[in-house]
C-alpha positions as CSV (number, residue, x, y, z in Angstrom):
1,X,11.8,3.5,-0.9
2,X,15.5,2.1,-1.0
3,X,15.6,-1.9,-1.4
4,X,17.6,-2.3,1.8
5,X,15.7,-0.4,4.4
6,X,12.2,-2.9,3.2
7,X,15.0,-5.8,3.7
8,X,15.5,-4.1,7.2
9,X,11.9,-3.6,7.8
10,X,11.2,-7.0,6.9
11,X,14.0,-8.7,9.5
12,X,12.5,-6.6,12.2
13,X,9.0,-7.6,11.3
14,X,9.9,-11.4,10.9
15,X,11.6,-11.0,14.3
16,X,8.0,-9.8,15.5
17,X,6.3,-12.5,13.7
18,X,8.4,-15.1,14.9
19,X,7.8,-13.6,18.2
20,X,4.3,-14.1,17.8
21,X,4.7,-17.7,16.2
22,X,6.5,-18.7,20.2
23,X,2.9,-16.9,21.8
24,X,1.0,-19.6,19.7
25,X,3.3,-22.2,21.2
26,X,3.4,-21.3,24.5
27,X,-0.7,-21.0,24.4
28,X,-2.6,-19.4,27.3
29,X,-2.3,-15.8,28.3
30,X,0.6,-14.9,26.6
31,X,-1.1,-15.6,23.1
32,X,-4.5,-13.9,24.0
33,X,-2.4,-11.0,24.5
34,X,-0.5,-10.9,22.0
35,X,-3.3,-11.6,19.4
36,X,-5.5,-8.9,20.9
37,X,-2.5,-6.4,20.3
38,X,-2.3,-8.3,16.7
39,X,-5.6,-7.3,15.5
40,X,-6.0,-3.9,16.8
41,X,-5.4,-1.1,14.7
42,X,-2.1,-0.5,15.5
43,X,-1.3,-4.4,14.9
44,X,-3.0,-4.1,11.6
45,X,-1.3,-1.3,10.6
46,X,2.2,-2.9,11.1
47,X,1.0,-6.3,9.7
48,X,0.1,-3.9,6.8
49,X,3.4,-2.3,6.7
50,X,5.4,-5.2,6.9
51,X,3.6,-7.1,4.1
52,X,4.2,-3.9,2.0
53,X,7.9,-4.1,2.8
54,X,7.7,-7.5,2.5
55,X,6.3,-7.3,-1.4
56,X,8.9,-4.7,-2.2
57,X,11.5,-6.0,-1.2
58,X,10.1,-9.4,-2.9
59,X,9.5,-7.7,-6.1
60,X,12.2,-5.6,-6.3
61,X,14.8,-8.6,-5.7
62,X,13.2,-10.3,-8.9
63,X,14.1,-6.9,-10.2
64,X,18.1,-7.5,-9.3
65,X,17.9,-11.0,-10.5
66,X,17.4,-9.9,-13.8
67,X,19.9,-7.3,-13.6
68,X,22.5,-9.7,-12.4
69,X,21.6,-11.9,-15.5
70,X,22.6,-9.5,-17.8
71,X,19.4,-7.4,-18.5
72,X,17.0,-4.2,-17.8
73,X,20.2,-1.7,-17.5
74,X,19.0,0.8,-19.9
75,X,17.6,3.9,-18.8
76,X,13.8,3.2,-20.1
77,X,14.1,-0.6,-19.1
78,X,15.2,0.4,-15.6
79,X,12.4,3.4,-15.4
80,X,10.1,0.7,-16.8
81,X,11.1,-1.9,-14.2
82,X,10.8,0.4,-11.5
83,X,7.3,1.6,-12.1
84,X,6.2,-2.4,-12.6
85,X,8.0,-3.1,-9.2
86,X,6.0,-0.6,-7.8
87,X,2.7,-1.8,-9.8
88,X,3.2,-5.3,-8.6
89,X,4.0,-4.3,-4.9
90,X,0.7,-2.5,-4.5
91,X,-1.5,-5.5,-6.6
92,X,0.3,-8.3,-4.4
93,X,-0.3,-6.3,-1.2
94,X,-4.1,-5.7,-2.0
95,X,-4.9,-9.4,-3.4
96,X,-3.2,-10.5,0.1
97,X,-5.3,-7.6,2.0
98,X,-8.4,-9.0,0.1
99,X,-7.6,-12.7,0.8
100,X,-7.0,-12.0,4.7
101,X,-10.3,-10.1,5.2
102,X,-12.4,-12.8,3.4
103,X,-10.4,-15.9,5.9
């Protein structure tokens, strides 16, 4: 996964979202529509995919902080970095999953 297509898939997702945020305003129909479509499986599965993109791309920009301060260029560091990027993406994503279904 390349850092700027999550940052893609995480606009278009936030567009969506906010989308969904104007159905909660505007009440009635429109939001019983929209929630319905939210939580069926297809909804889940792109809430799911845009809070994995989301995470990434979270996670891997606390990666390029530290590479603009100065540090993590080496070959193992970045390897290292990479692999705890990944680590964190898929913990963050599950203690999120886990906190949703138990709400």
């Amino acid at each position: 996964m390349r850092h700027w297509r999550t940052g893609i898939a995480v606009s278009v997702g936030s567009v969506l979202l906010l989308g969904w945020l104007v159905t909660v305003a505007a009440g009635g129909e429109l939001f019983t529509t929209t929630h319905a479509f939210l939580i069926s499986p297809i909804g889940l599965v792109l809430l799911f995919g845009w809070s994995v993109a989301f995470l990434y791309h979270l996670c891997n920009g606390v990666r390029h902080l530290a590479w603009d301060a100065g540090y993590g260029f080496e070959i193992g560091s970045a390897a290292r970095s990479g692999y705890a990027v990944l680590a964190a993406t898929v913990l963050l994503t599950a203690m999120t999953w886990l906190y949703v279904s138990l709400i």
